[in-house]
C-alpha positions in Angstrom: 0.0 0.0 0.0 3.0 2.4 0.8 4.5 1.6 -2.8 1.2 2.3 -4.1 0.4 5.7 -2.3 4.7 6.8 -3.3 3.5 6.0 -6.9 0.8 7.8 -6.9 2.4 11.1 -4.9 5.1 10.9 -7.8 2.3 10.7 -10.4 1.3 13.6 -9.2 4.2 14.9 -8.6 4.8 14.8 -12.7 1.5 16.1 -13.6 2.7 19.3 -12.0 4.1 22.3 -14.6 7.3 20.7 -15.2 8.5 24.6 -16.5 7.5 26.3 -14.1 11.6 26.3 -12.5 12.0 28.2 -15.5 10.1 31.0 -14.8 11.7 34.5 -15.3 12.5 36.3 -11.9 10.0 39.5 -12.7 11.1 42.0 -14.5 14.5 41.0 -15.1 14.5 41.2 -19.3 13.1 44.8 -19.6 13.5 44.7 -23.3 11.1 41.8 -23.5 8.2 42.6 -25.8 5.3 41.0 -26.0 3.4 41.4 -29.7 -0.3 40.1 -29.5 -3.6 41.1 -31.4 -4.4 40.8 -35.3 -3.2 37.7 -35.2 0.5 37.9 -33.3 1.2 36.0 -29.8 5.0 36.2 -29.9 7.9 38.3 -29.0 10.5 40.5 -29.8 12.7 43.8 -28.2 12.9 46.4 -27.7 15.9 48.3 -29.2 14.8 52.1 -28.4 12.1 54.4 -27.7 10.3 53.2 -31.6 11.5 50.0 -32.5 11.4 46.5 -31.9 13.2 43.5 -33.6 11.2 40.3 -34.0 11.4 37.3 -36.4 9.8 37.2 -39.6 6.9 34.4 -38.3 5.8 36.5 -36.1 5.6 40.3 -38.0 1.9 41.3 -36.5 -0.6 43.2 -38.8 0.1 47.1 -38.2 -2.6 48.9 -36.0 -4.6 45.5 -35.2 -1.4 44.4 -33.3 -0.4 46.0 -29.9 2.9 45.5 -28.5 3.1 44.8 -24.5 6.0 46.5 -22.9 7.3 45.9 -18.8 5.0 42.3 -18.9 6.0 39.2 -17.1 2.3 37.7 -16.2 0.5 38.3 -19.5 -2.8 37.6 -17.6 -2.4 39.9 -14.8 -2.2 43.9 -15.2 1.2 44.1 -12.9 0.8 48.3 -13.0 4.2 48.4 -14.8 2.3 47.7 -18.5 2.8 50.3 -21.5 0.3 48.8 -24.1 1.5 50.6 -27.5 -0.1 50.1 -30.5 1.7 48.8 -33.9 2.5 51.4 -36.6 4.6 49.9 -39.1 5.8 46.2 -39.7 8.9 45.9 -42.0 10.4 42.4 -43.0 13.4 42.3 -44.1 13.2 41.4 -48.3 13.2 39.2 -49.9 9.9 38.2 -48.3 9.2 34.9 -47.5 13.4 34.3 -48.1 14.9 31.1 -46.6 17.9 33.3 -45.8 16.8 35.5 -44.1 14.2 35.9 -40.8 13.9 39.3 -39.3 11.3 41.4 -38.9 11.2 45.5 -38.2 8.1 46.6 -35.7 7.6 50.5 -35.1 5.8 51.8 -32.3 2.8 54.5 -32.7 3.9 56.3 -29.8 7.5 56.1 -27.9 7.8 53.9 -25.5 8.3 55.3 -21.9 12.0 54.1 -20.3 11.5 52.8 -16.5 12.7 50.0 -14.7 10.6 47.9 -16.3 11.2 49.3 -20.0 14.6 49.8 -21.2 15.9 48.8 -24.6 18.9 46.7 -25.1 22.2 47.1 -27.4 22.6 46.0 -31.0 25.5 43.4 -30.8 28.9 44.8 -31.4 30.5 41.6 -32.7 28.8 38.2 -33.2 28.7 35.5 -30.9 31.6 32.9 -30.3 31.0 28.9 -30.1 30.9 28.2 -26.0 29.2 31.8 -25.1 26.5 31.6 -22.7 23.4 33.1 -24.0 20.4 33.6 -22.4 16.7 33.4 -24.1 13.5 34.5 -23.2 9.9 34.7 -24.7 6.4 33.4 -23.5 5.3 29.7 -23.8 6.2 26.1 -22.9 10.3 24.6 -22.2 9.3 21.3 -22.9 9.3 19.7 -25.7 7.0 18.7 -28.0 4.3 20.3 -25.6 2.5 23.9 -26.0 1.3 25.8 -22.9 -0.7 29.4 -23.5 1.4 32.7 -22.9 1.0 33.6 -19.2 4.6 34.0 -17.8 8.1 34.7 -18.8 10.2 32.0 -19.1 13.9 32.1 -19.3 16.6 29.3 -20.7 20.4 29.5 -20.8 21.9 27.8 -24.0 25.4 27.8 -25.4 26.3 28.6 -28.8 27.4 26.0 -30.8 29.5 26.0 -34.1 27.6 26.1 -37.8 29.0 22.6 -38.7 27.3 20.9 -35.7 24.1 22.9 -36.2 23.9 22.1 -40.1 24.3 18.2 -39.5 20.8 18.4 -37.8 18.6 20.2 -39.8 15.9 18.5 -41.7 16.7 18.1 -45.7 14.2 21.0 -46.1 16.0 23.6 -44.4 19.0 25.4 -45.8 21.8 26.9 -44.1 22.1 30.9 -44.2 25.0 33.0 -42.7 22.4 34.9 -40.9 22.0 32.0 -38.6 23.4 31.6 -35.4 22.8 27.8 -33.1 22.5 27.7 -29.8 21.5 24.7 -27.4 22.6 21.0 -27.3 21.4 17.7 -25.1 21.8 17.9 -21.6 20.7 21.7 -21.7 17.3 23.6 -21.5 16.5 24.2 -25.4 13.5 24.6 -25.8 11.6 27.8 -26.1 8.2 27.6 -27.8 7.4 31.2 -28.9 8.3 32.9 -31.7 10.5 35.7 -31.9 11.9 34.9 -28.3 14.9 36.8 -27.6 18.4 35.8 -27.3 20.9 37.7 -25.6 24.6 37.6 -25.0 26.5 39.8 -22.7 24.5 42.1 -22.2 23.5 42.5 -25.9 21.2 41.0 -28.6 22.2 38.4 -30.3 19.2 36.9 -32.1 15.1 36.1 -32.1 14.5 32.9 -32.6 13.9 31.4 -36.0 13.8 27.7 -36.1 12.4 25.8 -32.7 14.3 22.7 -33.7 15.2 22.3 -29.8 11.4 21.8 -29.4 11.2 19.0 -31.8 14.4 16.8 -30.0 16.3 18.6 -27.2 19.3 16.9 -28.5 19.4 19.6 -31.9 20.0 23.4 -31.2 17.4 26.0 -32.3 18.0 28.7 -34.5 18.1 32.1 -34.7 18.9 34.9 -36.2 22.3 36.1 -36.3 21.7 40.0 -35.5 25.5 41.2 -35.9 25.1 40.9 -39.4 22.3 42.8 -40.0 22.6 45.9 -37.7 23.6 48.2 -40.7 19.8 46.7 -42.1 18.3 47.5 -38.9 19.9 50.7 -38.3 18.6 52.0 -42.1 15.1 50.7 -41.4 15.0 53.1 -38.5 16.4 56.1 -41.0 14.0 55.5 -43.5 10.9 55.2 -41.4 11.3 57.4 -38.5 8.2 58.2 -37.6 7.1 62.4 -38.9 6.8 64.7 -35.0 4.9 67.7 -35.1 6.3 70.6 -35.4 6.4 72.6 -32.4 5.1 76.2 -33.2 6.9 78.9 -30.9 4.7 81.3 -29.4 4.5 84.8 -31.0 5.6 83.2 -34.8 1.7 82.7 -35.7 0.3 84.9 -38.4 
């Protein structure tokens, strides 16, 4: 009867959220975006007062979408929320590309900085095989297995060299130099949202592109390699900064 009841406690025991260890300490990834509305549930960063980088999967529909800023539980108004509607979505060309995943967001107003809301660096060089990354975005760490957005989870993954990333992908998939691999067996790799951020000291590295990690935790995901686009992303934000109005000084009215 004892073996019986420990079976039973462990049972339950397994039932239980097995991701729930991997639960974000609040508030910790300021930049953390999260893009929902006109069809979007996925995530991306923030990158300054206007912009946010995302994947291409998940490039919401302009005004339909809003984008969630200072979140964590994404089912409870935590009084540190900026809710900012979507103005423009750019993806990088050529759409629908195998080469390429990345996806432009602009904000219809400017995001306010607080402790909650601050924007994180463009990468100044790319990441290394063996750096520690971190990644975050909203949804299940398990694989094979989806759970609805509710809070932040967080994974650590080390990067791992191009040659052992290609040898895993499916025939379908091609290789691109704008991907970067991170994860491997016998570490967390699975994040199941799209667009979930990766970041390496202190800077971003990628948004995720391919869950492969969520297929078989053995293979790394992929994502994209954000040092060699910055010059991309940094245009995009010439082109279509958003038009101010022009502040009219008192006594020049005629």
């Amino acid at each position: 009867m004892n073996l019986f009841l420990l079976v039973v406690a462990l049972g339950i025991a397994g039932a239980s959220p097995l991701e729930d260890d991997k639960v974000c300490q609040p508030h910790s990834r300021p930049w953390q975006v999260y893009l929902h509305g006109g069809g979007a549930s996925c995530s991306g960063a923030l990158i300054d007062e206007w912009w946010i980088v995302t994947s291409f999967d998940c490039a919401p529909t302009s005004h339909s979408t809003i984008a969630s800023l200072g979140e964590h539980d994404v089912n409870v108004a935590e009084g540190t929320e900026q809710h900012i509607h979507v103005a423009d979505v750019i993806r990088h060309s050529p759409y629908r590309s195998p080469l390429h995943s990345l996806t432009m967001v602009r904000l219809a107003e400017p995001a306010r900085f607080t402790q909650d809301v601050q924007p994180i660096p463009l990468p100044s060089r790319c990441p290394q095989p063996g750096d520690t990354c971190y990644v975050s975005g909203w949804g299940s760490t398990i694989p094979n297995q989806y759970e609805p957005p509710q809070h932040l989870k967080c994974i650590t993954v080390p990067v791992v060299d191009d040659l052992t990333c290609m040898n895993t992908f499916p025939e379908f998939v091609y290789w691109s130099l704008g991907m970067v691999c991170a994860g491997q067996a016998n570490t967390d790799n699975c994040m199941n949202n799209g667009g979930s951020v990766m970041v390496c000291n202190g800077q971003l590295q990628g948004v995720q592109w391919l869950r492969h990690g969520c297929r078989d935790p053995a293979d790394p995901s992929v994502y994209t390699k954000l040092c060699k686009y910055n010059d991309w992303i940094n245009d995009v934000m010439g082109r279509y900064a958003p038009t101010l109005p022009t502040e009219t000084t008192p006594g020049m009215m005629t």
